[in-house]
C-alpha positions as CSV (number, residue, x, y, z in Angstrom):
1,X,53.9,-27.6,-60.7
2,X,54.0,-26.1,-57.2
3,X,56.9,-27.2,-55.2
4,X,56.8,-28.2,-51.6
5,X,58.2,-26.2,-48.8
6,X,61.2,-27.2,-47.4
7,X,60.9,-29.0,-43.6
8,X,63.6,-26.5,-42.3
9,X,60.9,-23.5,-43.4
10,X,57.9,-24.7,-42.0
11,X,59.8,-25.6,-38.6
12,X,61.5,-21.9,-38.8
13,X,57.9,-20.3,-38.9
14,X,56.1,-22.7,-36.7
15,X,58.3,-21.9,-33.5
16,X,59.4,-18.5,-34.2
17,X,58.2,-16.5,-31.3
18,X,57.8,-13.2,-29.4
19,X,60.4,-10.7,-30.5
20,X,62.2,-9.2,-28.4
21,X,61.7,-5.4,-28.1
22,X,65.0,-3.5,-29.8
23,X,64.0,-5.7,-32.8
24,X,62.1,-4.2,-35.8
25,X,62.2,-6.6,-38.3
26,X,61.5,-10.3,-39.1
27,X,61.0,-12.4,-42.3
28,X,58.2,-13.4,-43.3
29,X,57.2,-16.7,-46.1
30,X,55.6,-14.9,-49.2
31,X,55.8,-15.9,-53.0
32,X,57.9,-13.3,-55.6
33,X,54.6,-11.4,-56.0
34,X,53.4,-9.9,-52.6
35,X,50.3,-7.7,-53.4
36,X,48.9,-7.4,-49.7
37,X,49.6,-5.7,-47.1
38,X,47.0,-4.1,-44.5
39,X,46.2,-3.7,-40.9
40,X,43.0,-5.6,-39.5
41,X,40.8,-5.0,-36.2
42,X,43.3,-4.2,-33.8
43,X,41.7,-3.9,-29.7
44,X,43.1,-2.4,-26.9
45,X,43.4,-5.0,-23.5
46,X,45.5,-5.7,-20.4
47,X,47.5,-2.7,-21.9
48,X,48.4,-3.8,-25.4
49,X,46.7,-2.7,-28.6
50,X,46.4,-6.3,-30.7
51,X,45.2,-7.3,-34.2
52,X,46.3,-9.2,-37.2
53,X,48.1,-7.5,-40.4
54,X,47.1,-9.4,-43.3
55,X,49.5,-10.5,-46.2
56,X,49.2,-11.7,-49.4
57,X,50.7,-13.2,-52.0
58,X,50.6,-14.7,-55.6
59,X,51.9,-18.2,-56.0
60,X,54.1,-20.6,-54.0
61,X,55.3,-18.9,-50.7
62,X,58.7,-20.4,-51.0
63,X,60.4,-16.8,-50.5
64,X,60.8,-14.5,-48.1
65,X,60.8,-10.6,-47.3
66,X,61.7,-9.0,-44.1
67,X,58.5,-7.0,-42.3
68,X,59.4,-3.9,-40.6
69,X,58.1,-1.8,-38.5
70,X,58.7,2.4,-37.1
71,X,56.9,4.9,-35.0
72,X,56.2,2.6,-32.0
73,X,57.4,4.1,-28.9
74,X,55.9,1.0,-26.9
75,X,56.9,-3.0,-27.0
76,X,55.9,-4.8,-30.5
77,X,55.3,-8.5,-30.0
78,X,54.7,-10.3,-33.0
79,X,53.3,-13.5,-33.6
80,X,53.8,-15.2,-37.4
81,X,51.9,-16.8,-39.7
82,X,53.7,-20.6,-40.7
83,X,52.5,-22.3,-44.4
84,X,50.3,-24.6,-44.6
85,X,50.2,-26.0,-48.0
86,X,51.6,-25.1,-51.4
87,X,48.0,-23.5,-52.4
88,X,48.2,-21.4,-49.4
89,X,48.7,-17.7,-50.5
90,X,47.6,-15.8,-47.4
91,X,48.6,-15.4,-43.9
92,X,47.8,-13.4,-40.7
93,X,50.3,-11.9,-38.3
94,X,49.7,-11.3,-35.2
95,X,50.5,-8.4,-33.5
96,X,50.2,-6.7,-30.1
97,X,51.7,-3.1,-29.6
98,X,52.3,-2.3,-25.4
99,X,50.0,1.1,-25.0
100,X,51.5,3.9,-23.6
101,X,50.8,7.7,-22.4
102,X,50.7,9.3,-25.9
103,X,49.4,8.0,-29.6
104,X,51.6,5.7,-31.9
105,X,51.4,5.2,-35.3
106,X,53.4,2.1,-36.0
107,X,53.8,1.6,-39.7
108,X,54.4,-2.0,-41.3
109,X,56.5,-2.2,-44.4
110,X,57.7,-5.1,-46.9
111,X,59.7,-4.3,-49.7
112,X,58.7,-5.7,-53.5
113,X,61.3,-7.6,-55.5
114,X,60.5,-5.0,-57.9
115,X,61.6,-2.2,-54.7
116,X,58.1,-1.4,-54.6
117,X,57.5,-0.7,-50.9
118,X,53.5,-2.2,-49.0
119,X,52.7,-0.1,-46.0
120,X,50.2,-0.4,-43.7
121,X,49.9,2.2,-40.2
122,X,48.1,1.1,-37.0
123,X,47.3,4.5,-34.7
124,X,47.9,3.0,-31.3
125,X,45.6,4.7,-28.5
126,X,46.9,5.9,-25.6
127,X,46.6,3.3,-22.5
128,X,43.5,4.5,-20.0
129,X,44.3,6.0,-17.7
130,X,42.0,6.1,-14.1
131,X,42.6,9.1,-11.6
132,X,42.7,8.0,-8.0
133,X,41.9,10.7,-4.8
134,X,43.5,9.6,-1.4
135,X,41.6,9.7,1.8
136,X,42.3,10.9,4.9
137,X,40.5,9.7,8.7
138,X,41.0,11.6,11.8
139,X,41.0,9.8,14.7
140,X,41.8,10.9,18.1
141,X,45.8,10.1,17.7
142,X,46.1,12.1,14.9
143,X,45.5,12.7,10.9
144,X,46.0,9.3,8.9
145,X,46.1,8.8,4.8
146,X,44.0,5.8,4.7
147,X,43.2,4.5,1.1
148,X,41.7,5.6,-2.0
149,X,39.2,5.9,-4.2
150,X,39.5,5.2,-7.8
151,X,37.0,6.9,-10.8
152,X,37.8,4.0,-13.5
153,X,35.3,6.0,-15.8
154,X,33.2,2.6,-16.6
155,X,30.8,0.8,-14.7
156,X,32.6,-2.2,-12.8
157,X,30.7,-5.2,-11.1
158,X,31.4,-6.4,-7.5
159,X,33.2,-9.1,-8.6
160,X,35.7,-8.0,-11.0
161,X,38.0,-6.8,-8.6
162,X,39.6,-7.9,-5.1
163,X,42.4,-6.2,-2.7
164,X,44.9,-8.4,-4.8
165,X,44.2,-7.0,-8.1
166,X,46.5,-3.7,-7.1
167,X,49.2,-2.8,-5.6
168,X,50.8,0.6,-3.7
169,X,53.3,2.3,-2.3
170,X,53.4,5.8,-1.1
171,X,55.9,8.5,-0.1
172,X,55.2,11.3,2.2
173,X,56.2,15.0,2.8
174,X,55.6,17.0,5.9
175,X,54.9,20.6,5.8
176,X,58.6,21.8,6.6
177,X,59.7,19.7,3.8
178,X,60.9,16.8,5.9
179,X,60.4,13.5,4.0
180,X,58.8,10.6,6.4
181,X,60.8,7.4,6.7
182,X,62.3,7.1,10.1
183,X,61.3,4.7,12.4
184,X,60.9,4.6,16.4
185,X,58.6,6.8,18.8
186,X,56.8,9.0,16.7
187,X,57.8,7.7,13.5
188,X,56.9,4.7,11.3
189,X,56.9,1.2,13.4
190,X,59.7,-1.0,13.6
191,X,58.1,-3.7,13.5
192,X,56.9,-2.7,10.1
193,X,60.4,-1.9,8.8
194,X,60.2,-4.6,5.9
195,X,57.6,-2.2,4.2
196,X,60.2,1.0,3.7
197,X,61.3,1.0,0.0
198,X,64.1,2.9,-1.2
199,X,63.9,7.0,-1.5
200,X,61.4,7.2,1.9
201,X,58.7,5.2,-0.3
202,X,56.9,3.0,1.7
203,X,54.7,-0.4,0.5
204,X,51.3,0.0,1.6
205,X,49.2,-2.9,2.9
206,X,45.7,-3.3,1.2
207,X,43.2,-4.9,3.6
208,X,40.3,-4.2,0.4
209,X,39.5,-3.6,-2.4
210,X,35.6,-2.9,-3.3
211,X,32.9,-1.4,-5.9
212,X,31.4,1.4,-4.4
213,X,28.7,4.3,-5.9
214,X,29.5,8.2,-5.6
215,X,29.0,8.1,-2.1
216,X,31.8,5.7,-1.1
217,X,28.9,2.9,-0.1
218,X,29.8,-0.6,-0.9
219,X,27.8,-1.2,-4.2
220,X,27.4,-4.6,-6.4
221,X,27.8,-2.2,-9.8
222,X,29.5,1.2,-9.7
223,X,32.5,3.3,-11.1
224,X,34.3,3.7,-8.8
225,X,36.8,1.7,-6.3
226,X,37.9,1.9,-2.7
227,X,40.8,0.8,-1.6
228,X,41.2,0.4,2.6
229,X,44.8,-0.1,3.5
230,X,46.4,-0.8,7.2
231,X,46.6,3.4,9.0
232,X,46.9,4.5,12.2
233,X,49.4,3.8,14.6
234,X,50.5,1.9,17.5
235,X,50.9,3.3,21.2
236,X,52.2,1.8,24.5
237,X,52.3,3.1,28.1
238,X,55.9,4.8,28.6
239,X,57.1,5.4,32.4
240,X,54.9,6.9,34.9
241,X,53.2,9.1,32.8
242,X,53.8,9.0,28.8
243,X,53.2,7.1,25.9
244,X,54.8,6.0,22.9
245,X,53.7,5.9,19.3
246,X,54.3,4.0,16.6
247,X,53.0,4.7,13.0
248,X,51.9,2.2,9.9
249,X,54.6,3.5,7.4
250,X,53.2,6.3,5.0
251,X,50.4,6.9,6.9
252,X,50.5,9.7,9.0
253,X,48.7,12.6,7.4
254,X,49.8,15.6,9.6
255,X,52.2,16.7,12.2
256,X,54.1,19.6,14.5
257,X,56.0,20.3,11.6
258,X,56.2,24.2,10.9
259,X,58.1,26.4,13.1
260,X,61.0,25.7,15.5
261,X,61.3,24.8,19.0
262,X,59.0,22.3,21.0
263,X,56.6,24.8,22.1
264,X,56.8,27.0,18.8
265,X,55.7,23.7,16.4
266,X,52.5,24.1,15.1
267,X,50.2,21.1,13.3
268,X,50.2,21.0,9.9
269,X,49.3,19.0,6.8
270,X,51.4,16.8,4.9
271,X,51.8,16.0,1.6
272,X,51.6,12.2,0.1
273,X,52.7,10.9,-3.5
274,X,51.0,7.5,-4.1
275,X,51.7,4.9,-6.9
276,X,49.4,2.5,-8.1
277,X,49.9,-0.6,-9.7
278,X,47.4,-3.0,-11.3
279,X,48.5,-6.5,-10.6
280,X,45.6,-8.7,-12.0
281,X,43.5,-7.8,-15.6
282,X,40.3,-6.4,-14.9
283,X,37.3,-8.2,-16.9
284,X,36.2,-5.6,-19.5
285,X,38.9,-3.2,-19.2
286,X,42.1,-4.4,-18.9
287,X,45.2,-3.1,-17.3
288,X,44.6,0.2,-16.7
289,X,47.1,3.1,-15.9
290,X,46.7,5.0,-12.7
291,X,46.6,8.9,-12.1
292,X,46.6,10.4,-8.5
293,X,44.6,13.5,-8.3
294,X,43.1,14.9,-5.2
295,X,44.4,14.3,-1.2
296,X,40.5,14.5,0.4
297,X,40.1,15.2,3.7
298,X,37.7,13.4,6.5
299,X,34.2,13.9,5.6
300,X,33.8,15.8,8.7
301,X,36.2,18.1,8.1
302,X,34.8,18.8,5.0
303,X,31.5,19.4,7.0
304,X,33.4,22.5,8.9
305,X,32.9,26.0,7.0
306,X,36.3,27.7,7.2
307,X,35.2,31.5,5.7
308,X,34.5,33.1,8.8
309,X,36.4,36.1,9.2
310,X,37.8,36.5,12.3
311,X,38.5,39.7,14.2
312,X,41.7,39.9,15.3
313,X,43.0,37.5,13.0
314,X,42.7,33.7,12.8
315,X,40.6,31.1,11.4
316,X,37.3,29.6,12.9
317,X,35.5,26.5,11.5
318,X,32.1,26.4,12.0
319,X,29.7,23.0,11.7
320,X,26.0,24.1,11.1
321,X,23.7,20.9,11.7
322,X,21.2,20.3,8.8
323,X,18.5,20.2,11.2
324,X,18.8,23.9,12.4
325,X,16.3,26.3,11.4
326,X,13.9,29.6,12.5
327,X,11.6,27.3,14.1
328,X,14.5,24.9,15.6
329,X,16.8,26.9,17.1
330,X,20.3,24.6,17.8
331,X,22.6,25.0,20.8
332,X,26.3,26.3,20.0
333,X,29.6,25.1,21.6
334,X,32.7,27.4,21.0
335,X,35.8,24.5,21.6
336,X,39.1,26.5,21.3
337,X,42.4,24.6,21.1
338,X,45.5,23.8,22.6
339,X,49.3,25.4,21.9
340,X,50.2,23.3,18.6
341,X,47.6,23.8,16.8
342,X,47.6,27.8,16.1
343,X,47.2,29.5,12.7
344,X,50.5,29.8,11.0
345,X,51.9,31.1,7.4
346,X,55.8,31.0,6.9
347,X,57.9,30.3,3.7
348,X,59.7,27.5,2.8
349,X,62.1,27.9,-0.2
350,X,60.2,30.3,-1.2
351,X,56.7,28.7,-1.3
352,X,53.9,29.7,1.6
353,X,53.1,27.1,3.8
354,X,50.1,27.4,6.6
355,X,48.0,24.9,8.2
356,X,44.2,26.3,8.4
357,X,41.9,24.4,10.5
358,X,44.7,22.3,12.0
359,X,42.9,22.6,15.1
360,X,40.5,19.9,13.7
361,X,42.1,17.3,13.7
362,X,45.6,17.9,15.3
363,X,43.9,17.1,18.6
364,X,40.4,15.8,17.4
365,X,38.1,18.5,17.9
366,X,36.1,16.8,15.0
367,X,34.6,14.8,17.2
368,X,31.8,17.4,18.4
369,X,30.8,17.1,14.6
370,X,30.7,13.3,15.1
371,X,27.3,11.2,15.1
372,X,27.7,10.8,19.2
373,X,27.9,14.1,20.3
374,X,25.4,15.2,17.5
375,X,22.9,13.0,18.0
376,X,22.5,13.5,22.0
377,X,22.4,17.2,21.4
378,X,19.9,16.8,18.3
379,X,22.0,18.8,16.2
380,X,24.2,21.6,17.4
381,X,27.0,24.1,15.8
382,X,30.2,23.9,16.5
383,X,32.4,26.9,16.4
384,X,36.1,26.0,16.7
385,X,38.4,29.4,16.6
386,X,42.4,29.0,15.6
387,X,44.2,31.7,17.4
388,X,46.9,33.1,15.6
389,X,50.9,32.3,16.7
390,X,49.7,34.5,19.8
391,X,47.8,32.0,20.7
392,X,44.7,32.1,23.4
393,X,44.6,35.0,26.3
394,X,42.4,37.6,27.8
395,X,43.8,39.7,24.8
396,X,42.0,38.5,22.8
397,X,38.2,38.5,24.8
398,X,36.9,41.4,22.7
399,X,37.8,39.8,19.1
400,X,36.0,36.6,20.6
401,X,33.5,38.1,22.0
402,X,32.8,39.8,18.8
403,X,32.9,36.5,17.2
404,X,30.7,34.6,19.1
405,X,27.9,37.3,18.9
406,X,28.4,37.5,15.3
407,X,27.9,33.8,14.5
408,X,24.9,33.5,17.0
409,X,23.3,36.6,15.0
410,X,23.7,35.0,11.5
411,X,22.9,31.6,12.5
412,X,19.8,29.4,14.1
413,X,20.9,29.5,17.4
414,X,19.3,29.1,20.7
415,X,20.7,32.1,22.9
416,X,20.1,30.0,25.9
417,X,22.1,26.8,25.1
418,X,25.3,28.4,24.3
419,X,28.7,26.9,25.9
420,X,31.7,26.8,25.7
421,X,35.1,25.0,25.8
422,X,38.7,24.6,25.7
423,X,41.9,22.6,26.0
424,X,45.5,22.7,27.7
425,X,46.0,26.8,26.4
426,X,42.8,26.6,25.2
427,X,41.5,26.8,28.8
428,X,43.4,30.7,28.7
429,X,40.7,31.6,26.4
430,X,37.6,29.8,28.1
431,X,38.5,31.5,31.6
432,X,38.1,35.2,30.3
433,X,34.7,34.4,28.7
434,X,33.4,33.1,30.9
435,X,34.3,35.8,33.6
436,X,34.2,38.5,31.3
437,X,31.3,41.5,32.5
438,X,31.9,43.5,29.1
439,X,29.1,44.5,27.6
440,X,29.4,42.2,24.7
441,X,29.7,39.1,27.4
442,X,27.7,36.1,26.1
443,X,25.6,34.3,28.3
444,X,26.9,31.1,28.8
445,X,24.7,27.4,29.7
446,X,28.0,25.9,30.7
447,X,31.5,25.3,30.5
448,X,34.2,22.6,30.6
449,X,37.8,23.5,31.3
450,X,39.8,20.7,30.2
451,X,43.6,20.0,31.2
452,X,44.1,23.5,32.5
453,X,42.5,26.6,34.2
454,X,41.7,27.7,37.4
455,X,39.5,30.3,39.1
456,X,40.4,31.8,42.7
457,X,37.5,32.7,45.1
458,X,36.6,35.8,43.9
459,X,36.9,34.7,39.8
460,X,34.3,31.6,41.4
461,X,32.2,34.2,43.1
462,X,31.6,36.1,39.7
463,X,30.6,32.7,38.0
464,X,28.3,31.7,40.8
465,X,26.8,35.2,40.1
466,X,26.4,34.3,36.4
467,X,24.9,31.2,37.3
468,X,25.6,28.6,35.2
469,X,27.9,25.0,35.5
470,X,31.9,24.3,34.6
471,X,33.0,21.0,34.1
472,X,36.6,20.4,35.2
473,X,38.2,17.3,33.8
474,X,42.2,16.6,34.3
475,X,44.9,14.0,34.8
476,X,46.3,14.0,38.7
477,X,50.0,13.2,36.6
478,X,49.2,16.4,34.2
479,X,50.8,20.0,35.7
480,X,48.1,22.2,33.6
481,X,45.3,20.6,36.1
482,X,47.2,21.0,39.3
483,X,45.1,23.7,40.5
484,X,41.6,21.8,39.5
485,X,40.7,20.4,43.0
486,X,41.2,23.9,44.7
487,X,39.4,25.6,41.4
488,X,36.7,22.7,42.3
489,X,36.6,23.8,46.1
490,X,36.6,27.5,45.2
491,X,33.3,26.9,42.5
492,X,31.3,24.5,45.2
493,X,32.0,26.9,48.3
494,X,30.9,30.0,46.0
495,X,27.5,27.9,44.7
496,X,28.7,26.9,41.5
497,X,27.1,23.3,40.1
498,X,30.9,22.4,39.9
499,X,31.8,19.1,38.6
500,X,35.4,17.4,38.8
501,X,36.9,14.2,36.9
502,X,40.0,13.9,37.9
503,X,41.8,10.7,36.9
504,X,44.4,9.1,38.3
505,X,48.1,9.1,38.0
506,X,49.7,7.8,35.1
507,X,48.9,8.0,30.9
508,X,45.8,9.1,29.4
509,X,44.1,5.6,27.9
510,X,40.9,5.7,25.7
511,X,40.2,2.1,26.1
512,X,42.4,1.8,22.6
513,X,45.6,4.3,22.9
514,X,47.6,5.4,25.2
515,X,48.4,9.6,25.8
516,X,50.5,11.5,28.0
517,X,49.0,12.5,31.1
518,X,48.1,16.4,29.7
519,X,45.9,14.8,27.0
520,X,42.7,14.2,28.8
521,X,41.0,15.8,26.5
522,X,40.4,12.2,24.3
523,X,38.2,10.9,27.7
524,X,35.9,14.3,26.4
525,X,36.1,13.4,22.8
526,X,35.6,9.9,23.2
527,X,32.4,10.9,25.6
528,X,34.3,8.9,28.4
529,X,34.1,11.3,31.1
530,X,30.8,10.3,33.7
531,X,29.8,11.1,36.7
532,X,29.0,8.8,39.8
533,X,25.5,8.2,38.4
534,X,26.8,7.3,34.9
535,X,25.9,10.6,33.2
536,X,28.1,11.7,30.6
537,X,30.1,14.5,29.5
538,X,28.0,15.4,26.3
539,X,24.4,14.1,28.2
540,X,25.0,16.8,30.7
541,X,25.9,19.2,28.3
542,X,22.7,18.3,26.2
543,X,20.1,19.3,29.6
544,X,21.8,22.8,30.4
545,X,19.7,25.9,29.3
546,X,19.6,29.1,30.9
């Protein structure tokens, strides 16, 4: 006759619960004659690998034997079987195994009265893993990480996901070395400090979380994931004539970081580590773990060719519009940049550190690549020469020269609509060009001198004789445009179409940040800069032609 279980073994295997993870053992309720023991489907979700191991016995289950377990390197959760009845010879445990970055194989054991041994071995996957690429947005303050973009290898819908499902934090390194982490002007905002985590990591704020397809467009089914976070950074008016800035923590993707001295710091890219977190299961797929792998730049920059060669030395990134061609011939600006943002390549500890094509985005000069300047020119190139630690002088007039011919030659350019350009130091380079009577001389359609330059009587004389219009735009608080109203005088009296913007004392403001008085450069960028009848900077550009 079979005899009953006992009240205190049915209550013991009833409430027996999740072990805890140093344990690798428990009993289990089996007859004398266990002749079963073998791993069923086992799935992988939310980051565990779970089944059932199946036990069985021959007669009353009114023993025990102890199941073990080895080779896990994860958490084993196990959930027992309890008795039923007294005809009951069978039972089911369940068990989840936590996934990690390499393959278990967790064995299950029970040992035979007669000390013959049941074994039974689960391969536990690794967990998936999705790789992540962080993005980076210029905008005219400056260089700004600004989300990412997850490949989670299977088609998602819209709705399986929102900015609450994740979580990051990030931690960044400047070119010099120099973790981030310090907050005031020019560092991360105080009034953000409850974001800085320990060791310079910093919390990042998630504003959304999306489906998008290969081209980073919202999409109702795709692979991929965008995440948009809080970037950028905050300025305010400072004195007479400066501004301070104040950055989202973690955010800021480049800086004057390489070299010494503040008018031997040159703008350079910095590096970011980023950790991901999945806070909420995904439908379908789980928790997933989450890989960073590439820091992408701002589509436009990516639109810039950077394997010119350069005579002399130097980079210079080129934008070629799509819509340029033997039968549509494109106008070309040459932009060249200000102090901070020159060609450099130094070691650090041994490692060489430079900062090609800083001059994009260091002061914005992305913007002629924009759809706004673009699209009232109807496509143009954009050459955008680095100088070398030299930096940008009449020195260098034949290597430019050279340059300028060169790209004109190999391109789909209109010989008559070619101008050029330059900022603060950048203005050193733009004077000689445009003066220059070399043989190689371009002919320029126009010219803006921005923040700098001047021209004396006779420099204005050889410009009226070349016939064609400068563009002088400065600060009246700025000391690199002190001379512009005389330069203006000496152009106008010498039959120059001269035109002056000079704005008036105090910060440069965009109509969203504020600058120091030199940067008036973002009124250009930002296509601010009109005359009296309205006319912009970039629609007056657009109608020149020799």
């Amino acid at each position: 006759m079979n005899k009953p279980l006992s009240p205190f073994v049915i209550f013991t295997f009833l409430l027996l619960s999740t072990l805890p993870a140093y344990m690798t053992c428990i009993s289990i309720p089996v007859s004398d004659n266990v002749n079963k023991l073998s791993a069923g489907k086992f799935v992988a979700k939310t980051g565990w690998f779970s089944g059932i191991i199946n036990v069985g016995w021959k007669g009353n289950a009114n023993k025990s034997v102890d199941l073990t377990w080895a080779g896990n390197v994860g958490e084993v959760k196990i959930r027992p079987y309890s008795i039923e009845s007294n005809k009951q010879q069978s039972g089911a445990i369940g068990v989840s195994i936590e996934q990690t970055d390499e393959v278990q194989h967790v064995t299950f054991s029970v040992k035979k009265i007669n000390g013959e041994t049941l074994s039974s071995t689960v391969t536990v996957p690794p967990a998936a893993v999705a790789s992540f690429d962080v993005l980076r947005t210029s905008i005219n303050p400056g260089y700004y990480f600004s989300g990412a973009i997850i490949d989670m290898g299977v088609m998602l819908n819209a709705n399986a996901i929102n900015k609450d499902t994740f979580r990051a934090k990030a931690r960044i390194t400047e070119a010099n070395g120099e973790l981030q982490g310090s907050f005031g002007n020019y560092g991360w905002d105080p009034g953000m400090s409850n974001r800085a985590l320990e060791d310079n990591w910093a919390t990042w704020n998630i504003l959304d979380a999306y489906v998008v397809d290969t081209d980073g467009n919202r999409a109702d089914i795709g692979q991929y994931i965008r995440l948009d976070i809080e970037w950028g950074t905050r300025t305010e008016q400072s004195g007479s004539s400066s501004a301070n800035r104040y950055d989202v923590p973690a955010t800021r993707a480049s800086w004057y970081k390489l070299g010494t001295g503040s008018w031997s710091t040159y703008h350079s890219f910095a590096n970011i580590e980023v950790i991901i977190d999945q806070e909420m299961a995904i439908d379908g797929i789980g928790t997933l773990t989450y890989s960073q792998n590439e820091i992408r730049h701002d589509p436009l920059f990516d639109a810039f060719d950077p394997t010119l060669e350069v005579p002399g030395g130097g980079r210079a990134p080129i934008y070629r519009p799509d819509n340029a061609s033997e039968d549509n011939l494109r106008p070309l600006l040459v932009w060249f940049h200000g102090t901070g943002e020159r060609y450099i390549s130094m070691d650090i500890n041994g490692v060489t550190v430079d900062n090609p094509c800083a001059n994009l985005i260091g002061n914005r000069a992305l913007s002629f690549a924009d759809n706004e300047f673009q699209s009232i020119m109807g496509g143009a190139y954009v050459l955008a020469p680095q100088s070398t630690t030299s930096g940008w002088n009449a020195g260098r007039l034949n290597d430019m020269e050279a340059l300028i011919n060169k790209v004109v030659a190999e391109n789909f350019i209109d010989p008559d609509r070619i101008f050029v350009g330059g900022l603060s130091m950048g203005t050193g380079m733009t004077s000689p060009l445009v003066l220059s009577t070399t043989e190689n001389s371009i002919n320029f359609a126009g010219a803006m001198l921005v923040s700098g330059g001047s021209f004396n009587q006779d420099q204005a004389a050889t410009i009226a004789r070349k016939g064609f219009p400068i563009y002088l735009v400065s600060n009246t608080s700025d000391f690199a445009g002190a001379d512009h109203i005389n330069t203006y005088n000496n152009l106008i009296e010498a039959g120059v179409n001269a035109k002056l913007m000079r704005y008036p004392e105090g910060p440069v403001f965009d109509g969203e940040y504020f600058f120091g008085a030199h940067d008036s450069w973002n009124y250009v960028y930002n296509n601010l800069v009109a005359d009296e009848d309205g006319e912009t900077i970039f629609e007056w550009l657009a109608k020149l032609k020799r």
